[in-house]
Backbone as JSON, one array per atom type, in Angstrom:
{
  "sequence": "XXXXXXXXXXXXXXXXXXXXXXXXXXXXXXXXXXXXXXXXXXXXXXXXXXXXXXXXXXXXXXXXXXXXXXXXXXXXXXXXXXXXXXXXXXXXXXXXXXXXXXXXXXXXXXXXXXXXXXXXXXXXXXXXX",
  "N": [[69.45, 33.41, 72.34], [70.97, 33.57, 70.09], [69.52, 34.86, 68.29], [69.66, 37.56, 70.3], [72.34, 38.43, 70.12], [72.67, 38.48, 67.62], [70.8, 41.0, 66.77], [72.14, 42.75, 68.68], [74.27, 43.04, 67.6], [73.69, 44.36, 65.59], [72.56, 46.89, 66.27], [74.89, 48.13, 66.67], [76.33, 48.49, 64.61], [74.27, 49.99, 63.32], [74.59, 52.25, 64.91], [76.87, 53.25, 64.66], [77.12, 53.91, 61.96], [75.42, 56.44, 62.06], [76.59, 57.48, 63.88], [79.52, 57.88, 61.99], [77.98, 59.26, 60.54], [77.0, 61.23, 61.14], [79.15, 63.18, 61.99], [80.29, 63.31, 59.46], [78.23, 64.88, 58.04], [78.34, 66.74, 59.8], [80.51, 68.0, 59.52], [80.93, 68.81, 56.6], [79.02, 70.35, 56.26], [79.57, 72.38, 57.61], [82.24, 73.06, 56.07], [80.94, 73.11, 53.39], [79.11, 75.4, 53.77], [80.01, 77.57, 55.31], [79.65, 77.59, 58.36], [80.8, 77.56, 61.16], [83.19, 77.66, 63.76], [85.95, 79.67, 64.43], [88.18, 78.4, 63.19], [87.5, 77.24, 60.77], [86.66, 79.38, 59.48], [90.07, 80.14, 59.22], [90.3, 77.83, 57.55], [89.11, 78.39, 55.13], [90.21, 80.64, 54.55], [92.31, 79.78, 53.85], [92.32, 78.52, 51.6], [91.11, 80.17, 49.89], [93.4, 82.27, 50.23], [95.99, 80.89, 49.84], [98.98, 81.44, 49.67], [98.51, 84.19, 51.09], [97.87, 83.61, 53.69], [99.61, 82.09, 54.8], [101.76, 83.96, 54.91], [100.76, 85.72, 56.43], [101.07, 84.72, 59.07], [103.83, 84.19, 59.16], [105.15, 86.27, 57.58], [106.27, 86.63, 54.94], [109.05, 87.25, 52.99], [109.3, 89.03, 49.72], [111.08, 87.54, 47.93], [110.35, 84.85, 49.04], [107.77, 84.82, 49.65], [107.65, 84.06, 46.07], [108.38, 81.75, 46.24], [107.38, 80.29, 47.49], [104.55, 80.17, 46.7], [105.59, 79.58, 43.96], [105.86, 76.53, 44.88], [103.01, 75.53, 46.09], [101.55, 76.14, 43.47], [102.78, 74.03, 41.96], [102.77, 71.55, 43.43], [99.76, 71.44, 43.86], [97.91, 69.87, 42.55], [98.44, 67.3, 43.29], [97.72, 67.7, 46.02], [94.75, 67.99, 45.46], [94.19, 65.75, 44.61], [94.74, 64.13, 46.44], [92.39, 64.59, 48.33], [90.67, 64.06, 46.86], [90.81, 61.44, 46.58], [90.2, 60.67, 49.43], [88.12, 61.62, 49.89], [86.86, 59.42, 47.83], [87.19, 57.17, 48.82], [85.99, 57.44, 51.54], [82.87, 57.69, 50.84], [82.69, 55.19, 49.05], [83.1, 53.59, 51.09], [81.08, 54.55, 53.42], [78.67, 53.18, 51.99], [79.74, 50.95, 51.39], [78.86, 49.79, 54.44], [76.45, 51.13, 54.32], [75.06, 48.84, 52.98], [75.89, 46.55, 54.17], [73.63, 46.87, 56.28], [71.32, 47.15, 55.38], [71.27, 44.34, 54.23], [70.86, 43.03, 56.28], [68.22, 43.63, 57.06], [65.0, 42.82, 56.8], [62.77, 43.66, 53.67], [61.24, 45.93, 53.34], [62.26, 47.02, 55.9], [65.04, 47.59, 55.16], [64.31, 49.27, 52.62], [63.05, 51.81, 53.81], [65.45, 52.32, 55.65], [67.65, 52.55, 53.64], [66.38, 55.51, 52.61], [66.23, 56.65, 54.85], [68.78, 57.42, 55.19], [69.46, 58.62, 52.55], [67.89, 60.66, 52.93], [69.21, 62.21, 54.96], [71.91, 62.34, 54.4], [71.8, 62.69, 51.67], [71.47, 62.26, 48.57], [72.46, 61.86, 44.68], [75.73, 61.78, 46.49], [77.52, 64.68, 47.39], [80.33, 66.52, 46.13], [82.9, 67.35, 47.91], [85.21, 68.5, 47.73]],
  "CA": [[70.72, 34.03, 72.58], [72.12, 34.05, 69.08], [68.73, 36.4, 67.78], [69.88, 38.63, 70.95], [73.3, 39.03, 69.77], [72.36, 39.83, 65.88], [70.12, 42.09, 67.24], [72.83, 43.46, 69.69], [75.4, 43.62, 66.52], [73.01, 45.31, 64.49], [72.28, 48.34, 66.77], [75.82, 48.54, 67.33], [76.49, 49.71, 63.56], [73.29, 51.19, 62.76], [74.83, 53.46, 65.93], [78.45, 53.28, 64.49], [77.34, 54.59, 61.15], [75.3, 57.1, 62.57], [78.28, 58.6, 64.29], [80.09, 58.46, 60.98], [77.16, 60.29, 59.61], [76.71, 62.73, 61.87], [80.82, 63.76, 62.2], [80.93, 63.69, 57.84], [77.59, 65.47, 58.08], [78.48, 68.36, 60.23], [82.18, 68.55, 58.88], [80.59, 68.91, 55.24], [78.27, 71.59, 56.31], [80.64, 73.31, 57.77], [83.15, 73.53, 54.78], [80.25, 73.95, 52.13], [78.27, 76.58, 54.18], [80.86, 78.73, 56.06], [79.13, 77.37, 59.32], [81.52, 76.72, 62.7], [84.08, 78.17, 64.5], [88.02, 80.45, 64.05], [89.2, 77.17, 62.55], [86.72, 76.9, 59.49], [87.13, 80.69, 58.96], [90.98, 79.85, 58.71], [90.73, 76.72, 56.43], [88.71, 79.33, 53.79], [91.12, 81.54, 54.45], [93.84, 79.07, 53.16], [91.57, 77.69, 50.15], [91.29, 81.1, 48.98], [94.45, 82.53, 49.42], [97.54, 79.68, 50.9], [100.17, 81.97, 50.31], [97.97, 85.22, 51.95], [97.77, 82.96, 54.78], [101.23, 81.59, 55.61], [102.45, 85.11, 54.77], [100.12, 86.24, 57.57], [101.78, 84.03, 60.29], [105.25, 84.16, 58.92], [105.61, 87.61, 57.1], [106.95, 86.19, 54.19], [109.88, 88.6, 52.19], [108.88, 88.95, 48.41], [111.37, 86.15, 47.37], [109.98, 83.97, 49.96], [106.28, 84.77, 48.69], [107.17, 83.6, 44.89], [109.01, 80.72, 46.0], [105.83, 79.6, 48.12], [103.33, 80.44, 45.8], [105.62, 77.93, 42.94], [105.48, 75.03, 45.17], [102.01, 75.75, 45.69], [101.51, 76.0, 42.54], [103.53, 72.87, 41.25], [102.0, 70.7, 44.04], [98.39, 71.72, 43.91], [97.16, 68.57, 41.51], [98.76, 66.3, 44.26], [96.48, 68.03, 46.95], [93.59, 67.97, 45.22], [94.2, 64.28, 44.24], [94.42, 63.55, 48.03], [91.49, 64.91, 48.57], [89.33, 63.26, 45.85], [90.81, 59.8, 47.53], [89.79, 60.79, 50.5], [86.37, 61.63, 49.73], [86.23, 58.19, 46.97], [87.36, 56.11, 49.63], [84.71, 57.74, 52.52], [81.99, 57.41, 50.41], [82.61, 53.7, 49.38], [82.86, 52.78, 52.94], [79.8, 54.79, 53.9], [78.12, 52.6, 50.95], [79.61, 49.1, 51.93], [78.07, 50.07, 55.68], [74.72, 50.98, 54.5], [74.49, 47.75, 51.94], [76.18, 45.26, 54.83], [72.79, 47.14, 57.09], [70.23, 46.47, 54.73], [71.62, 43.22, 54.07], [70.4, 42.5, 57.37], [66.7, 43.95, 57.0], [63.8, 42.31, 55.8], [63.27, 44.69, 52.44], [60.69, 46.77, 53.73], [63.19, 48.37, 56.66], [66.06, 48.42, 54.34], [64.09, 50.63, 52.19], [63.27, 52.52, 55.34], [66.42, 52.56, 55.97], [68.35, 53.43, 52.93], [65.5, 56.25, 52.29], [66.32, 57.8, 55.47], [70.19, 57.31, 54.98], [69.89, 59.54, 51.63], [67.53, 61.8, 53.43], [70.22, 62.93, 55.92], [73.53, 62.51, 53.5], [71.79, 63.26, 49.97], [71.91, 61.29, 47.27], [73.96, 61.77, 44.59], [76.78, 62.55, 46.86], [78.07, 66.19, 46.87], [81.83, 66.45, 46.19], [83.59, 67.87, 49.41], [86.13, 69.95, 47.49]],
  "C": [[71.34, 34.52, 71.27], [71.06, 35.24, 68.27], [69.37, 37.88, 68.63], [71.08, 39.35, 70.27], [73.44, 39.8, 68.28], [71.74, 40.97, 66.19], [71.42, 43.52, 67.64], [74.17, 44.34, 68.32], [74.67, 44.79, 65.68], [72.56, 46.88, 64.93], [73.97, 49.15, 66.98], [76.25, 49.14, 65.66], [75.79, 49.99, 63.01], [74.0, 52.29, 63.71], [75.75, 53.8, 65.1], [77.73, 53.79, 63.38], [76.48, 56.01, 61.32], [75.66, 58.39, 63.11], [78.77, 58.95, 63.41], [79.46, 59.45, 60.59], [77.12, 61.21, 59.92], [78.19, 63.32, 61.81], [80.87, 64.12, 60.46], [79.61, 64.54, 57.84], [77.96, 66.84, 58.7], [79.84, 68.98, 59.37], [81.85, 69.07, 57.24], [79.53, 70.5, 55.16], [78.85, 72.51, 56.75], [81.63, 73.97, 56.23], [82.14, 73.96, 53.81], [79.89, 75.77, 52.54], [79.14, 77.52, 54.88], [80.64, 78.42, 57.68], [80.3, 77.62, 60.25], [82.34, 78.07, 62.95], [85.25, 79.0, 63.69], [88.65, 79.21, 62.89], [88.73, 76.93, 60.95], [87.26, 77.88, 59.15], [89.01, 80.29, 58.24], [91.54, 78.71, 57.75], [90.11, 77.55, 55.12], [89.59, 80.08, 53.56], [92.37, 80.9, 53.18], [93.36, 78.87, 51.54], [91.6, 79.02, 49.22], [92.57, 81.86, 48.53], [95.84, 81.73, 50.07], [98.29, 80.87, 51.12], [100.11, 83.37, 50.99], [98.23, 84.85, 53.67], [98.96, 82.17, 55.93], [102.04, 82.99, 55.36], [101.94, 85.87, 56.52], [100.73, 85.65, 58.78], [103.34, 84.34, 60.48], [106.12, 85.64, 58.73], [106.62, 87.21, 56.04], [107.94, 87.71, 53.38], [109.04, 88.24, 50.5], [109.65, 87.8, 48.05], [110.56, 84.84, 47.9], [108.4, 83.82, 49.3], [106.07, 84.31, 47.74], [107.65, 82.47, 45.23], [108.14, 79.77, 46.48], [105.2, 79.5, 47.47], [103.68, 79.69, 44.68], [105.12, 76.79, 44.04], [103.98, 74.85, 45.57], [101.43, 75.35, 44.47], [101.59, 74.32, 41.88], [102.69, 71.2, 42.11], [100.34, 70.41, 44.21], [97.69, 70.57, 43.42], [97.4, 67.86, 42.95], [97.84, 66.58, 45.28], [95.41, 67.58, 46.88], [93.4, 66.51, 44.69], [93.5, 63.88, 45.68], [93.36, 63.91, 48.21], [90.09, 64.14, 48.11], [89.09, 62.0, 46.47], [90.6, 59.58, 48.37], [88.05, 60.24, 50.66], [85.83, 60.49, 48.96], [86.0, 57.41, 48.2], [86.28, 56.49, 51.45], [83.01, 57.04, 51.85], [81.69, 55.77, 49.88], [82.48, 53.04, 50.58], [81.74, 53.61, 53.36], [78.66, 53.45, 52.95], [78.4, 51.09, 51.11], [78.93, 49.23, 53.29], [76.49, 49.87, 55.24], [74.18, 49.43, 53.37], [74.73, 46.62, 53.0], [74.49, 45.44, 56.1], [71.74, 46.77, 56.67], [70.1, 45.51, 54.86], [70.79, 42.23, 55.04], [68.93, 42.72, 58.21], [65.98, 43.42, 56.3], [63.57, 43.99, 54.55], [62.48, 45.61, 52.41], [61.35, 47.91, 55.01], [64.41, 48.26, 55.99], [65.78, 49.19, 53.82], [63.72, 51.96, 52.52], [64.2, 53.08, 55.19], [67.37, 53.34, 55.53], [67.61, 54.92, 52.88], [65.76, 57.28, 53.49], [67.77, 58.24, 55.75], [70.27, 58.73, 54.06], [69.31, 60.92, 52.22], [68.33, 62.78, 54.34], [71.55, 63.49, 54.84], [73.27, 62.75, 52.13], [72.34, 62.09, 49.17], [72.0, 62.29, 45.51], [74.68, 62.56, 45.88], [77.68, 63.95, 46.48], [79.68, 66.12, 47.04], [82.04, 67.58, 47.66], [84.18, 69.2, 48.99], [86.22, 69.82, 46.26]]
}
């Protein structure tokens, strides 16, 4: 009973990271590669030009345009902070996952394991943004 249930735990987040992988996998190929849908198109849109892009919805007046384009501006570090912490703090938790999975493999399917981990998600890790 208690082999069944390690067992039972252990498929349940090899699945569970899996899922992660596959959802940060497509979402990553998407943003690098241009891939997906209206919605990607409009997040490039923004990355390249923000205040092209809220002008486009809004119709910004010329004051309105420089006053966007400072806080833009002025805030931009803070963005791109969030972002980094995003992506530190993903990638550590993908990384405590696949070390608590091993953990739990004799050391011939952890290396399996990890080996087909990097094969999907790459090793070194590619920055996001």
């Amino acid at each position: 009973m208690t082999r069944t249930r390690s067992t039972l735990r252990m498929l349940i987040a090899t699945g569970s990271l899996v899922v992660m992988g596959a959802a940060l996998g497509i979402t990553a190929d998407r943003m690098l590669h241009g891939r997906g849908d209206a919605r990607m198109s409009q997040l490039r849109a923004i990355q390249e030009d923000p205040v092209g892009a809220i002008d486009r919805v809004v119709r910004l007046r010329p004051e309105q345009r420089e006053r966007v384009a400072s806080v833009l501006a002025a805030r931009q570090s803070m963005i791109d902070e969030a972002w980094h912490d995003v992506h530190n703090h993903l990638l550590a938790t993908l990384d405590t996952v696949v070390n608590e999975i091993a953990a739990a493999l004799d050391p011939a399917q952890a290396a399996a394991f990890r080996a087909h981990f990097e094969e999907i998600h790459g090793t070194p890790a590619r920055p996001l943004h």
